[in-house]
Every structure is written in C-alpha cells, then in structure tokens.
C-alpha positions in Angstrom: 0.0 0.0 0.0 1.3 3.4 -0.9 1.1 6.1 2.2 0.9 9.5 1.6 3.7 12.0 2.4 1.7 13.9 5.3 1.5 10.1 7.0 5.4 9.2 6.4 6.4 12.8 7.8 4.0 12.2 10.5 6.0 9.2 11.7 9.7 10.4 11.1 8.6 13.3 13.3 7.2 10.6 16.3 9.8 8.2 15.5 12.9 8.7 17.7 15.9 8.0 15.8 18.3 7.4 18.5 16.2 5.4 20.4 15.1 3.4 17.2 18.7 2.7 16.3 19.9 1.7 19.9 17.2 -1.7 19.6 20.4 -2.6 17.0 23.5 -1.0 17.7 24.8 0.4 21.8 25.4 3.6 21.0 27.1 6.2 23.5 26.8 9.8 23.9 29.5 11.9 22.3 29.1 15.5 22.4 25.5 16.3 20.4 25.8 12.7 18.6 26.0 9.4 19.8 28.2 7.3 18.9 28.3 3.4 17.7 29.7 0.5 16.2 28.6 0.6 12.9 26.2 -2.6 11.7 26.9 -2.1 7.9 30.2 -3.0 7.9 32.8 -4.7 10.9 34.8 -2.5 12.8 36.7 -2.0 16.0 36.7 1.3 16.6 33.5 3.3 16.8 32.5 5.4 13.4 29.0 5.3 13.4 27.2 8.6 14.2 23.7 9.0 15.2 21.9 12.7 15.8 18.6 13.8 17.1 18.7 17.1 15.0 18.3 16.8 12.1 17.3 12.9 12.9 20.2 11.5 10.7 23.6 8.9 10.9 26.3 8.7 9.0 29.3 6.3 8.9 32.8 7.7 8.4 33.9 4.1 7.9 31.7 2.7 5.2 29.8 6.1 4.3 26.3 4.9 5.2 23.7 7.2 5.9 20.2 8.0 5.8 16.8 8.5 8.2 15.1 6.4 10.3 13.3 5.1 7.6 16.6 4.0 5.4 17.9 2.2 8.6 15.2 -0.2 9.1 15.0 -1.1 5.7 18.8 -1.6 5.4 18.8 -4.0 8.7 15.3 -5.5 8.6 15.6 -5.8 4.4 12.3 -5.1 4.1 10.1 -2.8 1.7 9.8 1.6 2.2 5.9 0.2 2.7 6.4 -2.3 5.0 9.1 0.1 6.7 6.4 2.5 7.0 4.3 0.1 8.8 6.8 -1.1 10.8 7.3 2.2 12.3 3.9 2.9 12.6 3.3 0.4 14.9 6.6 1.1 17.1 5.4 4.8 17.4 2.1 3.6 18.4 0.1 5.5 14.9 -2.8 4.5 13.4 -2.7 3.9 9.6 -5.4 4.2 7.0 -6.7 1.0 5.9 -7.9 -0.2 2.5 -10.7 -2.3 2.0 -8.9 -5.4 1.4 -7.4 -5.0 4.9 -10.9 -4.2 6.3 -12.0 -7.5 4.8 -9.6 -9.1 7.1 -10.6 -8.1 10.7 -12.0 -11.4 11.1 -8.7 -13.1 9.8 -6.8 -10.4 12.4 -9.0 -11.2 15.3 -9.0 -15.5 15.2 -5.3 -15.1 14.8 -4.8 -12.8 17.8 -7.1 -15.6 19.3 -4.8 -18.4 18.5 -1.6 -16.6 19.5 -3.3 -16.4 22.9 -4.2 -19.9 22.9 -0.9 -21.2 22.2 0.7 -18.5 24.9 -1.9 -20.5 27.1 -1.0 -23.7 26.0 2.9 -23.2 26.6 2.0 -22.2 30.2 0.5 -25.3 31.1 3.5 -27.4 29.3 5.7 -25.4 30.9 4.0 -25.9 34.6 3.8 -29.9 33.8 7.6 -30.1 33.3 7.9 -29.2 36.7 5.2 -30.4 38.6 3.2 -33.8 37.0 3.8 -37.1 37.4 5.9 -37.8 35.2 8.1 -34.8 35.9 11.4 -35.8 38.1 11.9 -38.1 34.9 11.9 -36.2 32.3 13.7 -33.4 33.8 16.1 -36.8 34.6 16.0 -37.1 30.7 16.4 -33.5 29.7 19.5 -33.6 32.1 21.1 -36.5 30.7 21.0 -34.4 27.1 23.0 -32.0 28.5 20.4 -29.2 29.1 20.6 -26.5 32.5 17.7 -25.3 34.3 18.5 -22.3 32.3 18.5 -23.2 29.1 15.1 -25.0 30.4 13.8 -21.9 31.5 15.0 -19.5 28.3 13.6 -21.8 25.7 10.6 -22.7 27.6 10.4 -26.1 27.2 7.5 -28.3 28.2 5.9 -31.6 29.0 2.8 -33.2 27.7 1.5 -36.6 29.7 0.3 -39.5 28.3 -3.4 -38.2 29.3 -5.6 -37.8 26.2 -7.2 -34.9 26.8 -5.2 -33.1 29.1 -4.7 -29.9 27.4 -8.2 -29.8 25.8 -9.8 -29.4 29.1 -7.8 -27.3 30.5 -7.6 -24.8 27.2 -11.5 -25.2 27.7 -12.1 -22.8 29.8 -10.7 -19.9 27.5 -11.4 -20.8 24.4 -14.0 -23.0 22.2 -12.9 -26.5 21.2 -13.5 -25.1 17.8 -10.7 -22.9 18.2 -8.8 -25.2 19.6 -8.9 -27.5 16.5 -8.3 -24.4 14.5 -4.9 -24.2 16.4 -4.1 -28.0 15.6 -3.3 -28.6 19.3 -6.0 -30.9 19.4 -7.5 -33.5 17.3 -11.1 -35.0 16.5 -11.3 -39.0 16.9 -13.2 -40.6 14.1 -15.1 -43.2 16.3 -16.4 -41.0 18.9 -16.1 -37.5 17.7 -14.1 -36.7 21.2 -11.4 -34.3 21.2 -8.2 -35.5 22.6 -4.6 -33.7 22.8 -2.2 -33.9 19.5 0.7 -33.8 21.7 0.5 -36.8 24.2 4.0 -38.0 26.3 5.9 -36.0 24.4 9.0 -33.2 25.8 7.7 -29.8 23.9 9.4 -27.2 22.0 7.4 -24.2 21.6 8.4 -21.9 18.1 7.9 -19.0 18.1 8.0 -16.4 15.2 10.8 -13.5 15.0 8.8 -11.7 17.4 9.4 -14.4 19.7 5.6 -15.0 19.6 5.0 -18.9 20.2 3.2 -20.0 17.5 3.4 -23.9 17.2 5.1 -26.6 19.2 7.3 -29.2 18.1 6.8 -32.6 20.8 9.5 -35.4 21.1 8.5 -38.4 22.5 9.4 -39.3 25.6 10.6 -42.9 26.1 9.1 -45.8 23.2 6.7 -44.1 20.5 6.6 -42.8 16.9 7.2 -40.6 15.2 10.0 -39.5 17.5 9.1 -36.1 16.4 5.8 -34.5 15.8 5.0 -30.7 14.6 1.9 -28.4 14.9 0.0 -28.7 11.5 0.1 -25.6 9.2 -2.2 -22.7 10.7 -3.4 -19.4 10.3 -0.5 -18.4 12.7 1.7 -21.0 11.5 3.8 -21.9 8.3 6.1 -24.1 8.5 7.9 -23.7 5.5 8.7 -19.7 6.5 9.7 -20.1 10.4 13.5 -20.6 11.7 13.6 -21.8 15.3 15.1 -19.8 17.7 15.5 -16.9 15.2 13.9 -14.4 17.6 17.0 -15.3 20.6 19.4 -15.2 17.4 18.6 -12.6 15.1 20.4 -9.8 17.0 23.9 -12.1 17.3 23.3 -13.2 13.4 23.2 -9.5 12.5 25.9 -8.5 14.8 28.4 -11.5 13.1 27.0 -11.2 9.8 26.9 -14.6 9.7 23.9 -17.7 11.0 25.1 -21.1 12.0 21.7 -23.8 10.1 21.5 -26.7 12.1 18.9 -29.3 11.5 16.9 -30.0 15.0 15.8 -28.4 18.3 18.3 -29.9 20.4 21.3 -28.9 17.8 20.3 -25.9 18.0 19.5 -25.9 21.5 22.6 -27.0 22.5 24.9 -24.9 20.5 23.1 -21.8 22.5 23.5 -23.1 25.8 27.4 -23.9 24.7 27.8 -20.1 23.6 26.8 -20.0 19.7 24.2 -17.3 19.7 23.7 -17.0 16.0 22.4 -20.5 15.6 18.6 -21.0 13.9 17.4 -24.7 13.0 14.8 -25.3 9.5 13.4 -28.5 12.3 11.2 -31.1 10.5 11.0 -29.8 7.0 13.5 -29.2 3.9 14.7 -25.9 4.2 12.7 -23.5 1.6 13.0 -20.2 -0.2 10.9 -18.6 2.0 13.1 -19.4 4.9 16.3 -18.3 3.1 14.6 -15.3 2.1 13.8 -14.8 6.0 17.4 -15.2 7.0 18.6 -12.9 4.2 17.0 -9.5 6.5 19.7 -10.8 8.5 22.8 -12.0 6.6 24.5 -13.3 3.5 26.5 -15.5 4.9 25.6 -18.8 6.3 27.5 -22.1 7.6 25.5 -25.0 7.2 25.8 -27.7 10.0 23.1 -30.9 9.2 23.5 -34.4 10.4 25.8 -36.6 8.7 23.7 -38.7 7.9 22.5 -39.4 4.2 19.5 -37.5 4.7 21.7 -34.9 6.2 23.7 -34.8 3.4 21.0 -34.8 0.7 19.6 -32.1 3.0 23.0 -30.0 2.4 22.8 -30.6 -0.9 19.4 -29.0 -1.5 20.0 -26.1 0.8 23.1 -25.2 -1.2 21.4 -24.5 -4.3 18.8 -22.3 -2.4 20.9 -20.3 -0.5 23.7 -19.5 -3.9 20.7 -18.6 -5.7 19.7 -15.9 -3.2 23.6 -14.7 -3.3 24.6 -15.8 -0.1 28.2 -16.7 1.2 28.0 -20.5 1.9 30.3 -22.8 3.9 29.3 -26.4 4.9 30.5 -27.9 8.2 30.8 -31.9 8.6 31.7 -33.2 12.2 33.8 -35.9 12.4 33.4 -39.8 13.3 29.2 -39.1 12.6 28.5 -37.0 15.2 25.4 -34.2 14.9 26.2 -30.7 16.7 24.1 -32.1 19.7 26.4 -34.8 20.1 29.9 -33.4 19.2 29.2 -29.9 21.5 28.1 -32.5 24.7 31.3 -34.7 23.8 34.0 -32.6 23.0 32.8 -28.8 24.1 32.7 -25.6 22.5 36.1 -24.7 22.4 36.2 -28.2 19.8 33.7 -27.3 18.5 34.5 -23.6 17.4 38.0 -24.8 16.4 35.8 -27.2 13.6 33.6 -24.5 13.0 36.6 -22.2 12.0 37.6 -25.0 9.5 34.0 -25.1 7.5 34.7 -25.8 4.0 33.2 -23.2 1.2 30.9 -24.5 -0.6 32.3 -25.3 -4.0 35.4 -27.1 -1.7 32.7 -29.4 0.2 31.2 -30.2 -3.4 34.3 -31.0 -5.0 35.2 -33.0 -1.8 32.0 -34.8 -1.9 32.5 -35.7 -5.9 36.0 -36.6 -5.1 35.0 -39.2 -2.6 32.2 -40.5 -5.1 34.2 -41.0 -8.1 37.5 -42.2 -9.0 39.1 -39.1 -10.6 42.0 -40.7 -12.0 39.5 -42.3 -14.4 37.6 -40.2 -17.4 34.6 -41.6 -16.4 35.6 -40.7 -12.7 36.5 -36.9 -13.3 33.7 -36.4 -15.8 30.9 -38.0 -13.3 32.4 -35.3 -10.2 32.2 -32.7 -12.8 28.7 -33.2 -13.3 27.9 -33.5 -10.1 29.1 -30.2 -9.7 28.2 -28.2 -12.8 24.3 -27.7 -11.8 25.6 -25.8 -8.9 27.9 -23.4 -10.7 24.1 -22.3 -12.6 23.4 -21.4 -9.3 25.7 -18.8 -8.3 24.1 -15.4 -8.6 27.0 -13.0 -8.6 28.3 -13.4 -12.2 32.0 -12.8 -11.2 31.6 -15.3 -8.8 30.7 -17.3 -10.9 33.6 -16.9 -13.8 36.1 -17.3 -10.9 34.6 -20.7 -9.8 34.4 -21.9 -13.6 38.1 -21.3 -13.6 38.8 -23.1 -10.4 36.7 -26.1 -11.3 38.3 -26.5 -14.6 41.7 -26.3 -13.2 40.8 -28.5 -10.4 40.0 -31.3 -13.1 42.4 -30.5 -15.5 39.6 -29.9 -18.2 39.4 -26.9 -20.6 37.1 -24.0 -19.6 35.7 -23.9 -23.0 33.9 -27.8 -22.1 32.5 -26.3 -18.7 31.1 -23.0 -20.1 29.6 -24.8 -23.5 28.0 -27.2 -21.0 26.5 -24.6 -18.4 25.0 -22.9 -21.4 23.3 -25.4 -22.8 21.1 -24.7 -19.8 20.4 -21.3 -20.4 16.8 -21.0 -21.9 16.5 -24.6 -22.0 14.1 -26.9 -20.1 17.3 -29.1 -19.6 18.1 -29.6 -15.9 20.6 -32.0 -16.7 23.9 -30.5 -17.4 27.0 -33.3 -18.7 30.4 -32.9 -20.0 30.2 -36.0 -22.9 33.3 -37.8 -23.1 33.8 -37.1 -27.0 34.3 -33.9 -26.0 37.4 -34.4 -24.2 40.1 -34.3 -26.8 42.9 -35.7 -24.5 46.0 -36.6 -26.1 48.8 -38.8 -24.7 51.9 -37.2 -23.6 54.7 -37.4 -26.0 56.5 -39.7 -23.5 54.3 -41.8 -23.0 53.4 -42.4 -26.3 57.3 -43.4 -27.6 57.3 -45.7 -24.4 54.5 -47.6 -26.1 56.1 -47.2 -29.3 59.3 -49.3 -28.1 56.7 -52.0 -26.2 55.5 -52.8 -29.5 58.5 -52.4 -31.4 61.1 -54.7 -29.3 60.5 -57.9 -27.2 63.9 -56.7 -25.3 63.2 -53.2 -25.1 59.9 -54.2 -23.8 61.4 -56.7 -21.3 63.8 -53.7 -20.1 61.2 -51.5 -20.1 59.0 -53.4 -17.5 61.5 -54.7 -15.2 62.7 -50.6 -14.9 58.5 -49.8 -14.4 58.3 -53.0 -11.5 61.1 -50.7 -9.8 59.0 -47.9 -10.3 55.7 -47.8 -11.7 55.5 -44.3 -13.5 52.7 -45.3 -15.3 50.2 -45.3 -12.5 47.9 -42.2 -12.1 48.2 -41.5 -16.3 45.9 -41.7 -18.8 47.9 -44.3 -20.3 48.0 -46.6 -17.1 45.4 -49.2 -18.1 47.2 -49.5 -21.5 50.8 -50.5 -19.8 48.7 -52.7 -17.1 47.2 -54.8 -20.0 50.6 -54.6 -21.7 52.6 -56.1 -19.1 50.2 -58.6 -18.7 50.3 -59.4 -21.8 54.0 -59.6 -22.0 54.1 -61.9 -18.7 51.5 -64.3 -20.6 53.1 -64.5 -24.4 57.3 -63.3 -23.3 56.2 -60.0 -26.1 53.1 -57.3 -27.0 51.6 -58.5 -30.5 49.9 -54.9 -31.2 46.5 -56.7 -32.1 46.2 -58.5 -28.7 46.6 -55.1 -26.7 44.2 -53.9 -29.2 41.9 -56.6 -28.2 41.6 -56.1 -24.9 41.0 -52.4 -24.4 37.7 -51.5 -24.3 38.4 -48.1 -24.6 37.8 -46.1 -28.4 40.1 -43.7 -27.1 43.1 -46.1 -25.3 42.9 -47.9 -28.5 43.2 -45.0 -31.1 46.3 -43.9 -28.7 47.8 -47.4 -29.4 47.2 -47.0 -33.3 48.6 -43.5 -32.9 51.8 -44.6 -31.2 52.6 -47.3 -33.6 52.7 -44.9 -36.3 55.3 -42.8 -34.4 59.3 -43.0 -34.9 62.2 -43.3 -31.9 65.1 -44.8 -31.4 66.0 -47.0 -28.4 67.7 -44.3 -26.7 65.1 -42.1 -27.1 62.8 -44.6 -25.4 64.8 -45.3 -22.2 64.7 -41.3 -21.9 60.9 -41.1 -21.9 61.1 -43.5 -18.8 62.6 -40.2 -17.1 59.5 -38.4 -18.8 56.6 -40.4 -17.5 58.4 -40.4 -13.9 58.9 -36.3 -14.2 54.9 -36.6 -15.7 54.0 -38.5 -12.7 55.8 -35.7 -10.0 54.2 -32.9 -11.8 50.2 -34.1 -11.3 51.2 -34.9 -8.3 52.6 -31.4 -7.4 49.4 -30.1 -9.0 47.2 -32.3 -6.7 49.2 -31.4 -3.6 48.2 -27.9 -4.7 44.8 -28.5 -4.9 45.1 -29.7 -1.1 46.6 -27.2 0.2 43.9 -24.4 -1.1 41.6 -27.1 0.9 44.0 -27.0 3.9 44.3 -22.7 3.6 40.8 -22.5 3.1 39.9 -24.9 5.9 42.5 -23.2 8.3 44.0 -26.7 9.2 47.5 -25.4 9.5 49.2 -29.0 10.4 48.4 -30.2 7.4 49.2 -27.3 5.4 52.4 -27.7 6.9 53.0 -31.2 5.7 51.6 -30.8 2.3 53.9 -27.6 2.0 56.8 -30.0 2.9 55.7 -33.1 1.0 55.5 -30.2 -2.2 59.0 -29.0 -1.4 60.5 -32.8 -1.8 58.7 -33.3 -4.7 60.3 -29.8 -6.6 63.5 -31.1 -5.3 63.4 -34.1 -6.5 62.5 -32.9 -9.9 65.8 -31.3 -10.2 67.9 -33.8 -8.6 
C-alpha cells in the first residue's frame, strides 16, 4: 500500500531515531551525537554517528547514511511500505486502511485468538515439566542431554502426559474446542467424535515467530513411541515452510556477526546456544525452503550449514546449497567428524572443539568438489567427468556473475579440463528446459603425452626393449595415475602371458575407443632405443608434476579450511617433490 507523504512525515517526526537505532546498535553519547559500532560494515573502533537534529547517521567508515526510515529497511531488508508500517506500529500511529485490509478483521481477530491460545498452551506445558507425574523423569532425561535449568527456562520447554485430553480441558475454559482444533493442538477421533490432545508423552518445544511469539510446538517423545518427532500442523499463525527456530534469541547475534550457523533440529540448536553459539537457527522437520532463506537474508548473507551426517543430512546439504547460492549468499558447509550431529559433538567434546571445527567449515564449492572426489575415482575419465557433473548444476546457481567466472576457472583447473567444455555445458542450460547438465566424453580431446606415447612405441616395437622397459616400471611404476595406465597394465600382462606385446592383442583387450586409437597413434610414431629409455625419465617427471598439481589443490583445501598442520606437511611433502625434480 502506498502512504501519503503527510503520513510518512507524521511518523519520522514521532519516531525517535536514536532510540530506534539503539534496539540494533549500543550507542554512546559523544558530544550532540552518539556514537556506535557501525552494523553495515565490521569495525573495532567506533564510526557510526547517530543525531537527534536533524534525525540522521552517517558512517565515516563505510559512508552509510540515511533517516530512520533507510535504517530499518537496510537491517530489517524489508520494503519503504512495510518500513512505513513497521514504524507505525513502534510509534504507536494508526494507519489508514484499504478495503482489502478491512475485509480481514475477522482473519486479524482469530489469529490474535490463536496466538493467545498457544501463549496459554505453553504455560500449562511449561508448569507440567515441573510439577506432573511424570516430571522428576523427564527433567532426569532433559539432564542427561546435557540441558541446565537455564537453558530449560530460556527456551521454555514443556511436557505433555500420556493423558488424552489433558490440554483440551484445560484450554477449555478460555477458548471453544473449535478454536482449539483451529490451532491443531488438538485433534477430533473418528469413532467418537471426542477431542483428545495432539501432543500426548511428548518433551515440547514451543516456536515462536521472530517476534518471539510462540506460535506452534514441536513434541518429542518421551521414552518408546513414533514418530520421535511431531510438529503443529500448518495454521493461520503458522507456516512451517517460512519459520526458523530460535530466530527471535538469534537474530540480534546473526546481524551483529553477519553470519547464522543452520543446524537441523531443536536440540542442535538448543545445544549450540546453551554452549555459547548465539547465531544458531534450525529449519526442524521440513526441507529448508525459499521462504526461509529469504527470511534469513534480512539478517545476513552468509551462512554455515551444519546438518547431520547422515544421508538424509547430506542430501539435505545438498538441497540447501542451491537455495541459498541462488539468493547470493556466502556459503560454507561444516561436517563433524566420526558421525556426530552438533548435539552430540558440543556435549562430547565442548565448545572450544567445537569452534576450532567450525573455523575449518569448508566453502561451498570445496565441500562439493570434496563430496564428488570421494564419489568417483578421478584418475579415471569416467571418474573426473561423473564429479564434474555433479558439480556443474551448482555453478548455474551462483548469482553473482564474477563469482561465478572465478569458480568456472577453479573447477576446470581443479580437473584439468578446458574451460571452454564447462562454459559450453552450463550454457546449454540457459533457456532450456534441460536440468541436466553433462560434459560427454567425446568432447574431451585428450592426447597422450609425447613420453608416454614413444614408451608404447618401443613395447611394440622390441620384445627386449619391452622386457627392459617393464622390469625398470616394477622398480618404479610411473605409469600409475596417467591416462595411459590401463594401456601399460594390459601390456605387461600381456607380456608376462606370451614373453612380447603382439599390437593386435593389446588392441583386443581395451575397451576403450580412445586407449585404443592412442595405441594406433603410437605405432605410427618413430624413436630410437635411446630415445625410449629417456621417456622413462619423462613419464616419472609426468608422474611428479600431477602430483605437485594435486598437492596444490590440497593445500587451497587446507588454507581455506584453516587446518594449518596439514598445510604444513603438504607444503613440505610439495618441497621434496620440486626437489626431487631437479635432482
């Protein structure tokens, strides 16, 4: 809705700047100003200026500026409308109202209702934690997971007994059993038409919105039972696809680290609060969506992303990947070792571990490349072209377009392909209703080193020079790791059977198009003897250099990672390598 100008002067005159701006940043008096660090940009040294006359800021750091009215759009990310609105209802004014918002005073009042009902309900879980039957063990239970009366108290957890109407009756006296339904805290049986309790033995987690408004409940069971988890159905109040947990404790620490920590469930996140980790949200029970990215975007563009290592966990990753690079965000992925979830690695090995891990979170296209890696045998064509794939629907993703140039670059030189094959394969995307992006093997025009192919040469030349040949690669098998290694593997086994290589049999037994047109190529080629005990020093200098280039790739890994022992001993193991080249 579009306010008038009267209305939006109206409110910049009610709305107190400094007092506005100090519900984000502590600011302290300086003179006429007051003075802050500034939350556009990270600094240690205060340069953010706030005034009440005129009602303005200004960073001498980073140059931002504006009224009250730029400020909450720049840190809530939100609309000049819905900025308007938002300080409307801070300065306590009344807005004008179009019809279509008339229309929805019904809507406005039932959900006022609800929010009551579940502020209700969470009481009475909140009371039975502490004083039913069943209470001394649970609270047993809640403190063998690690969690302090505190922590108890702060995210208001609850307790529902195994009674089935316990809630309904007692919500009964402020509200209709209608409503109730509405809510989804309680449920109709079938047989009977009775109302009995959705959430019955269960340990409850309220969720509340940003506003810190509880709004559902999420229920574990307690003891034998499934599901292990049940949600609140989808509501007027209640979506679950748009809601972070614990976004409304986070939100301030996300904004003031610029960065959010996604874990997967309430205790995860739960327990990384209680160890110290303030900026930590969960997506609990549902794949993360684009309304909930969109959410954490007011916030920050940069996110680590901490699931279960599970495989759910890690299809989970996958998914959430995609979502947040197309809404621009800085991405890392952390993966806890031996298995563990954040619940379980923070109770185990404490925060100090677990911060060291954290500070070791791999970037995004590193945790991809790492995942592909470990899924395909990259010495193999069919290896490094499957981990490329794998890879290439995510570089579509990346919204910054100089981002994305720099990560074609890395990708290609990561593989050792041409640019040209990943760029010709992304576009084949572009206005397409492909969603299936490939690198086809006939488009890799890979050639044999000139070593490698004279080595061949003299195998099918000379039974001696063959014989020679292999006893020197039994000393030191050069071969291995080339793209001619399963050629010399069939050839020496060859030569072991028959005492030489007859052309036709190697031929024979590579299944390959390509290994066998580099046979036919090499037999066409000339060398003397000489020349072919040289190119055993080739293939062995061949062999030093990819692996000097896959060191390489490892230690970006290890820099990026921040795992410094290792960098140290790839560094070294790099060093020998050079040396040895020279030697």
């Amino acid at each position: 809705m579009k306010y008038s100008s009267s209305h939006v002067e109206q409110i910049k005159s009610a709305a107190d700047i400094v007092h506005i701006i100090q519900g984000y940043v502590k600011l302290k008096k300086a003179g006429s100003n007051f003075l802050g660090l500034c939350p556009f940009h990270s600094e240690k040294t205060p340069s953010f200026h706030v005034r009440h006359s005129p009602p303005y800021y200004y960073c001498f750091g980073c140059s931002a500026k504006g009224d009250v009215f730029s400020f909450i759009q720049a840190m809530e990310r939100i609309s000049f409308p819905e900025t308007v609105k938002f300080l409307a209802d801070k300065v306590g004014i009344v807005l004008p109202r179009n019809e279509a918002e008339a229309e929805h005073d019904q809507t406005t009042t039932e959900r006022l209702a609800l929010i009551e009902l579940h502020r209700l309900a969470g009481k009475i879980f909140k009371t039975q934690l502490y004083s039913g039957s069943d209470s001394k063990q649970v609270l047993a239970y809640l403190e063998t997971r690690g969690l302090s009366r505190a922590t108890l108290e702060k995210f208001e957890i609850g307790y529902a007994p195994a009674f089935s109407d316990n809630l309904v009756r007692k919500l009964s006296d402020n509200s209709s059993k209608e409503m109730i339904l509405k809510s989804g805290l309680a449920q109709v049986s079938d047989v009977d038409g009775r109302y009995f309790d959705r959430f019955r033995k269960r340990v409850i987690f309220p969720i509340r919105n940003e506003s810190g408004k509880t709004i559902a409940f999420g229920g574990r069971i307690f003891g034998e039972g499934q599901p292990k988890y049940l949600n609140s159905p989808e509501s007027l109040i209640y979506s679950k696809g748009k809601v972070l947990y614990a976004l409304d404790f986070a939100k301030d620490a996300i904004r003031r680290k610029n960065l959010a920590l996604l874990v997967e469930g309430y205790m995860d996140c739960i327990a990384l609060h209680q160890s110290g980790f303030e900026n930590v949200v969960a997506s609990c029970g549902t794949a993360l969506t684009e309304q909930q990215v969109r959410l954490l975007n007011r916030f920050t563009n940069r996110v680590v992303v901490n699931f279960d290592p599970d495989a759910a966990g890690a299809s989970a990753t996958l998914r959430s990947l995609g979502l947040f690079l197309e809404n621009g965000f800085n991405v890392k992925v952390l993966v806890l070792p031996e298995g563990n979830d954040p619940d379980a690695f923070v109770r185990q090995s404490g925060s100090v571990a677990y911060q060291k891990v954290l500070e070791k979170a791999l970037p995004c296209l590193e945790y991809l490349i790492s995942r592909a890696r470990s899924e395909n045998d990259i010495k193999t064509i069919d290896g490094k072209i499957g981990a490329v794939n794998q890879i290439l629907p995510y570089l579509t993703m990346i919204s910054d377009r100089i981002e994305r140039e720099e990560q074609i670059k890395y990708v290609a030189e990561y593989f050792s392909l041409e640019e040209t094959l990943i760029r010709e394969a992304l576009k084949k995307i572009s206005g397409s209703k492909q969603t299936v992006l490939e690198i086809k093997r006939d488009r890799l025009h890979l050639k044999l080193s000139p070593s490698e192919a004279y080595l061949l040469k003299a195998i099918l030349d000379s039974e001696l020079t063959a014989q020679e040949i292999f006893q020197r690669l039994s000393l030191s098998p050069d071969y291995v790791g080339l793209q001619s290694e399963n050629i010399f593997r069939e050839a020496i086994s060859i030569f072991n059977e028959e005492g030489r290589v007859d052309p036709e049999h190697l031929l024979g037994r590579l299944k390959e198009d390509r290994e066998r047109d580099w046979v036919t190529q090499a037999l066409f080629s000339e060398l003397n003897v000489d020349e072919a005990f040289r190119c055993l020093e080739g293939i062995k200098r061949q062999k030093t250099k990819l692996e000097i280039d896959q060191l390489q790739k490892e230690i970006r890994q290890a820099e990026l990672s921040k795992d410094f022992d290792l960098l140290s001993s790839l560094h070294s193991r790099k060093t020998a390598l050079k040396r040895s080249m020279v030697s």
